[in-house]
ChimeraX commands (.cxc) that place a marker at each C-alpha (Angstrom):
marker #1 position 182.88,167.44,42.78 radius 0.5
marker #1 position 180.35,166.92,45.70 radius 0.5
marker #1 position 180.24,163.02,45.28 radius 0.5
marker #1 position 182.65,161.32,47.89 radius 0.5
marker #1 position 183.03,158.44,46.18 radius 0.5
marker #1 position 185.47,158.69,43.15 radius 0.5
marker #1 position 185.64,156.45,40.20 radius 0.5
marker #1 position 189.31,155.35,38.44 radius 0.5
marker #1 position 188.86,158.26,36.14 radius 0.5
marker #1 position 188.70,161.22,39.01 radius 0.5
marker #1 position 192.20,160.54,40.06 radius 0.5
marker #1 position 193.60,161.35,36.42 radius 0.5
marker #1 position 196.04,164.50,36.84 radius 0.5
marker #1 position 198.76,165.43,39.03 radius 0.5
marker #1 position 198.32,165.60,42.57 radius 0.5
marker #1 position 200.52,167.60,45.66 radius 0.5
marker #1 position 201.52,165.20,48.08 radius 0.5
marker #1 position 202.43,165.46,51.75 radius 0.5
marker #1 position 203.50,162.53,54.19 radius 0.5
marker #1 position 204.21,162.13,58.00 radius 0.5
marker #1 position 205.53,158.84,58.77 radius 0.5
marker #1 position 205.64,157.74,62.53 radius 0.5
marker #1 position 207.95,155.01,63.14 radius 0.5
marker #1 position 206.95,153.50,66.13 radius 0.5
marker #1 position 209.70,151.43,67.44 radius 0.5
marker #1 position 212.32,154.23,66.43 radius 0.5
marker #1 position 210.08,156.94,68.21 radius 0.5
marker #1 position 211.14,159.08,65.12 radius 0.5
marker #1 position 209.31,160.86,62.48 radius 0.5
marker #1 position 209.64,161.25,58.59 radius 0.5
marker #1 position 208.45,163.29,55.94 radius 0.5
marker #1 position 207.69,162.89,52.17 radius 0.5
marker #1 position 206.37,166.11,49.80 radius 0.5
marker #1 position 206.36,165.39,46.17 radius 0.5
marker #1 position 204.03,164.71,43.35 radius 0.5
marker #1 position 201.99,162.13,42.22 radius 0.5
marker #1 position 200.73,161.65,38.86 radius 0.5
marker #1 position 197.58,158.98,37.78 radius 0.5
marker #1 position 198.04,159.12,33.71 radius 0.5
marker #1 position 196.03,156.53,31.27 radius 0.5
marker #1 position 197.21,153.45,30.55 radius 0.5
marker #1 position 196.20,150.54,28.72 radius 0.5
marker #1 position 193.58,149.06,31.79 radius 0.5
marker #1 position 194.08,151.68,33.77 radius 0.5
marker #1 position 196.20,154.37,35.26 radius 0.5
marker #1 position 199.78,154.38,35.86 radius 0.5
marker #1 position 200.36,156.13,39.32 radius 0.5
marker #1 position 203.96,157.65,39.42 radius 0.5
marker #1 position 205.16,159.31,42.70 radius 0.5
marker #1 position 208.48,161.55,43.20 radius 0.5
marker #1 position 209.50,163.67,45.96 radius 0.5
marker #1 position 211.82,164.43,48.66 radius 0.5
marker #1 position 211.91,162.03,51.45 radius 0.5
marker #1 position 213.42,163.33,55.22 radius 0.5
marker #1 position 213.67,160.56,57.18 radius 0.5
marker #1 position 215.23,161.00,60.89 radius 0.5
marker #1 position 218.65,161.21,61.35 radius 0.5
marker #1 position 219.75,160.93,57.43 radius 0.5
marker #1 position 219.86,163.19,54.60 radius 0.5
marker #1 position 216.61,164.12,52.43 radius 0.5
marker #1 position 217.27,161.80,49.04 radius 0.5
marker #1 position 214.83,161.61,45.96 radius 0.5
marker #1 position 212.25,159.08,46.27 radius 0.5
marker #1 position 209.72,157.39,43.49 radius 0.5
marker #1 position 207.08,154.72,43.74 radius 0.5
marker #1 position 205.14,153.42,40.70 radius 0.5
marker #1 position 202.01,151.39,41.15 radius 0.5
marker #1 position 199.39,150.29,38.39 radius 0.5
marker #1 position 195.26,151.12,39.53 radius 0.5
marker #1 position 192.44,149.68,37.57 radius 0.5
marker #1 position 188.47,149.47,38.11 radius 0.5
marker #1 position 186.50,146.75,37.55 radius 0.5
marker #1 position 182.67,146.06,38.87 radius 0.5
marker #1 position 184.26,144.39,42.53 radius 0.5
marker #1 position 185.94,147.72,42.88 radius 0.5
marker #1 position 189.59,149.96,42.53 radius 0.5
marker #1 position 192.35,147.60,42.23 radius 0.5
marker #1 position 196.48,148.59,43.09 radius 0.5
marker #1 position 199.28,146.77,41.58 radius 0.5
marker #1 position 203.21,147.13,42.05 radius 0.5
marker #1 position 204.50,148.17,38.61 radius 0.5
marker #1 position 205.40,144.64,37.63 radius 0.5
marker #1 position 202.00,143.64,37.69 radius 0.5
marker #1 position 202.03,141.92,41.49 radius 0.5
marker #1 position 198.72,142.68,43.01 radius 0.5
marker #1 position 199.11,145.25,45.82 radius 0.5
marker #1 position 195.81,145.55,47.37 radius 0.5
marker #1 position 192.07,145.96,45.88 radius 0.5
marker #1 position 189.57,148.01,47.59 radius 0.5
marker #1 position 185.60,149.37,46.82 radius 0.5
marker #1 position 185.33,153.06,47.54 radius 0.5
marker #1 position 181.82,153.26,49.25 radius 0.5
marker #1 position 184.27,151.35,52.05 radius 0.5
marker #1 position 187.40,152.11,51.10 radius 0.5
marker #1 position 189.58,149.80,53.10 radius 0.5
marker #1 position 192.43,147.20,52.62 radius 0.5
marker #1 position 195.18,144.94,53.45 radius 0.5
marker #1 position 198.36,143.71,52.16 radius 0.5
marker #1 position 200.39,140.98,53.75 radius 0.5
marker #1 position 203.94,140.65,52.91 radius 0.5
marker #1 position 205.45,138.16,54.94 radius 0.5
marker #1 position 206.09,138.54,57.83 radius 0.5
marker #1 position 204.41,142.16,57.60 radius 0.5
marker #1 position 201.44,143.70,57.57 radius 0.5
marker #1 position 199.95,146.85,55.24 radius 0.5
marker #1 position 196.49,147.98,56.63 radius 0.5
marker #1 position 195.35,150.83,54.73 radius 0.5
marker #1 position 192.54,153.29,54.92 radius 0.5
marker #1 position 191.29,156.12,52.21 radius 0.5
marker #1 position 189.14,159.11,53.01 radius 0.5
marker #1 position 187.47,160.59,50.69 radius 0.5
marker #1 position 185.46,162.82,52.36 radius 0.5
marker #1 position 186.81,165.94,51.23 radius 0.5
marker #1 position 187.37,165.12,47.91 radius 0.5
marker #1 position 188.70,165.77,45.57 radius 0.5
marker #1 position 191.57,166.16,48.47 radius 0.5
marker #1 position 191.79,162.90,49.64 radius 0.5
marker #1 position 193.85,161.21,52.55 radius 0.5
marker #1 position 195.64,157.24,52.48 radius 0.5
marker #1 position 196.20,156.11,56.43 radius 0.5
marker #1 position 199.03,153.12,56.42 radius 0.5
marker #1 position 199.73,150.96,59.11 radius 0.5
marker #1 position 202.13,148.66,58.88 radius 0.5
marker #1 position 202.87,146.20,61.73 radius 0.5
marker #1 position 205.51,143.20,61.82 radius 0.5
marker #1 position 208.71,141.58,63.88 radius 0.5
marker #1 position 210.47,144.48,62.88 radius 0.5
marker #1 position 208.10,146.97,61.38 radius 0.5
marker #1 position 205.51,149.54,63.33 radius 0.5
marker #1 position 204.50,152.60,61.69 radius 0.5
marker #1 position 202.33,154.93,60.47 radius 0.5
marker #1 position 201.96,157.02,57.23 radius 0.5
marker #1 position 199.32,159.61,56.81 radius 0.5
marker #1 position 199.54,161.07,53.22 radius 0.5
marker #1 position 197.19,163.99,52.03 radius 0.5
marker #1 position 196.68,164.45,48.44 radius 0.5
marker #1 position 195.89,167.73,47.08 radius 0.5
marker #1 position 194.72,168.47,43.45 radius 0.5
marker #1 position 196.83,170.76,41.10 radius 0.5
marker #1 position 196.29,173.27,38.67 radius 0.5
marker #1 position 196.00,171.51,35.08 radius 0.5
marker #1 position 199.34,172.37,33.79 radius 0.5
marker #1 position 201.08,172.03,36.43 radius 0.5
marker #1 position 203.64,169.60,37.48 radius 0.5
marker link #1:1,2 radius 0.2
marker link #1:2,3 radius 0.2
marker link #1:3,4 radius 0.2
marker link #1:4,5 radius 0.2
marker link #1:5,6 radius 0.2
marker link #1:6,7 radius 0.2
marker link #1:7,8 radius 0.2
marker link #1:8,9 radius 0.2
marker link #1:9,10 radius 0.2
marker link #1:10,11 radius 0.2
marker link #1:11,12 radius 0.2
marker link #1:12,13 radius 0.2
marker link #1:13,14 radius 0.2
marker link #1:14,15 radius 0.2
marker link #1:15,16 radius 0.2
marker link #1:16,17 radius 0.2
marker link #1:17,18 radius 0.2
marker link #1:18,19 radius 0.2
marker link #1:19,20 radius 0.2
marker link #1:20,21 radius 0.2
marker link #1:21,22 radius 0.2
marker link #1:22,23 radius 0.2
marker link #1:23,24 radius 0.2
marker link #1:24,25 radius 0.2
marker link #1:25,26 radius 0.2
marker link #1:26,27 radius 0.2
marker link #1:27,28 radius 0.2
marker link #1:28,29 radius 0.2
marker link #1:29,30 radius 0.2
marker link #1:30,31 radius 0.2
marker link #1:31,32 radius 0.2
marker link #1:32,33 radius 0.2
marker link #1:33,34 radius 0.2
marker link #1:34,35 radius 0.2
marker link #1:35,36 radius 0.2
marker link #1:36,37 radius 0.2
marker link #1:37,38 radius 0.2
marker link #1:38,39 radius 0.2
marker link #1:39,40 radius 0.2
marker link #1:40,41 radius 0.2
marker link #1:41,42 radius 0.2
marker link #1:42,43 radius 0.2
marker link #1:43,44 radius 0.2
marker link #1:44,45 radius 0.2
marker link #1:45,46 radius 0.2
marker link #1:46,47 radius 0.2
marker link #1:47,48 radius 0.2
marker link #1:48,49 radius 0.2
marker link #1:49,50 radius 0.2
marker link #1:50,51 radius 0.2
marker link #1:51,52 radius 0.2
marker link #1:52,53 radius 0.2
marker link #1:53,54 radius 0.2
marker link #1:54,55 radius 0.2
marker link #1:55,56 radius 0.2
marker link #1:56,57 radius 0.2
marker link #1:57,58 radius 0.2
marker link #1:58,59 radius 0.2
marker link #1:59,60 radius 0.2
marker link #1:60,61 radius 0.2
marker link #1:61,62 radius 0.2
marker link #1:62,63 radius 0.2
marker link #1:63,64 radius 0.2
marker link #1:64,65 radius 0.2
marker link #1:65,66 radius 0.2
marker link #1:66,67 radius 0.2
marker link #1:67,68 radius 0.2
marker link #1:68,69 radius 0.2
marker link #1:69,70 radius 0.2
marker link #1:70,71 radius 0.2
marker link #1:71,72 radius 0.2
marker link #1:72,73 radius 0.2
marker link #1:73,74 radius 0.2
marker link #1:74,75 radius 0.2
marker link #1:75,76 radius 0.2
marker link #1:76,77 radius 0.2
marker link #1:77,78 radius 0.2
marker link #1:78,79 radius 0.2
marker link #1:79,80 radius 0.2
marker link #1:80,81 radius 0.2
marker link #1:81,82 radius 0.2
marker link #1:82,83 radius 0.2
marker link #1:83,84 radius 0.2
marker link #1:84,85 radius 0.2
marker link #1:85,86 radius 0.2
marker link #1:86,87 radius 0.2
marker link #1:87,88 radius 0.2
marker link #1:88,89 radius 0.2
marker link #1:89,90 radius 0.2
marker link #1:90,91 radius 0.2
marker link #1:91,92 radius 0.2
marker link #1:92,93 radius 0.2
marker link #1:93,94 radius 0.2
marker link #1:94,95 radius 0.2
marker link #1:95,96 radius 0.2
marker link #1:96,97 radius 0.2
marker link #1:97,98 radius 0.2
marker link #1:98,99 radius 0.2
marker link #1:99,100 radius 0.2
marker link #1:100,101 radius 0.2
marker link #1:101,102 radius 0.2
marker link #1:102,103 radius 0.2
marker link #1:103,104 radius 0.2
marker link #1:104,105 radius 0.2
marker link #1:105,106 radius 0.2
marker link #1:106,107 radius 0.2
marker link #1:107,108 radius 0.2
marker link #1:108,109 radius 0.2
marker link #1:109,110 radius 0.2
marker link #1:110,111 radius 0.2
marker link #1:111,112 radius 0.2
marker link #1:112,113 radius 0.2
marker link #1:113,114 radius 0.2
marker link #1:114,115 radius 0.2
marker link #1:115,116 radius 0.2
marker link #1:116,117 radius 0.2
marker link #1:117,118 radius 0.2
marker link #1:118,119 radius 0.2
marker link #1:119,120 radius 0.2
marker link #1:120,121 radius 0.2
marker link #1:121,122 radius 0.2
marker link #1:122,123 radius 0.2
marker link #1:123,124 radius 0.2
marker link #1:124,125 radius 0.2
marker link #1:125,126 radius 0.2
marker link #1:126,127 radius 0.2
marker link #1:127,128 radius 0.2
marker link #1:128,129 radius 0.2
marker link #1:129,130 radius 0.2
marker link #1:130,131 radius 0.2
marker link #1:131,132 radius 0.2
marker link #1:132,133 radius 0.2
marker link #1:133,134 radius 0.2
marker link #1:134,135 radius 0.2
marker link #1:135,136 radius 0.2
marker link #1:136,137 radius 0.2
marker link #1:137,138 radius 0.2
marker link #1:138,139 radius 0.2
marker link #1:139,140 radius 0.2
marker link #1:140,141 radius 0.2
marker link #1:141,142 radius 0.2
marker link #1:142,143 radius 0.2
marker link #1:143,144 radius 0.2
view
């Protein structure tokens, strides 16, 4: 697909995932590598993530995040899995925020590549400064 700018619809499949994590105030880094599946949904796609998470100084353990995304004409919209809205965001400027007191989510998606595609978090607060770069890769239909 030459078009960098995907609709809801392009993200349907599974998708290899890979994540650094820099946690500033700990000077450590973390790593995630799972999968991540978008499957339809009534309004939408239901985004499912499991992996492995490493984070510094602890054992890997099994991790899994499940968001909600839907499109509408103002653009791609996330929601945590109990409906609470997450962040929305239009993908000719695909850009957002999330506050969650007292923290904030700053997010950035490339798209440049596509269809492997790139999320930039940074996430700032009293007691919160990192970063998580996460590159997602398409797979095989089948797989996963």
């Amino acid at each position: 697909m030459s078009d960098t700018t995907p609709v809801l619809q392009d993200f349907v499949g599974v998708w290899e995932i890979s994540r650094v994590i820099s946690d500033h105030l700990a000077a450590s880094t973390g790593a995630f590598h799972g999968t991540a599946r978008f499957s339809a949904v009534q309004n939408g796609l239901a985004y499912i993530e499991k992996g492995q998470l490493q984070l510094a100084g602890q054992p890997p353990f099994l991790a899994e995040r499940r968001y909600h995304w839907h499109q509408d004409e103002n653009g791609l919209h996330v929601s945590f899995h109990d409906g609470r809205p997450f962040h929305s965001f239009d993908p000719r400027s695909p850009e957002a925020s999330h506050w969650c007191d007292p923290d904030t989510y700053q997010v950035a998606y490339e798209f440049d590549a596509w269809p492997h595609w790139r999320t930039i978090w940074n996430v700032s607060g009293p007691r919160k400064a990192y970063q998580m770069i996460t590159d997602y890769t398409p797979m095989p239909t089948g797989s996963g």
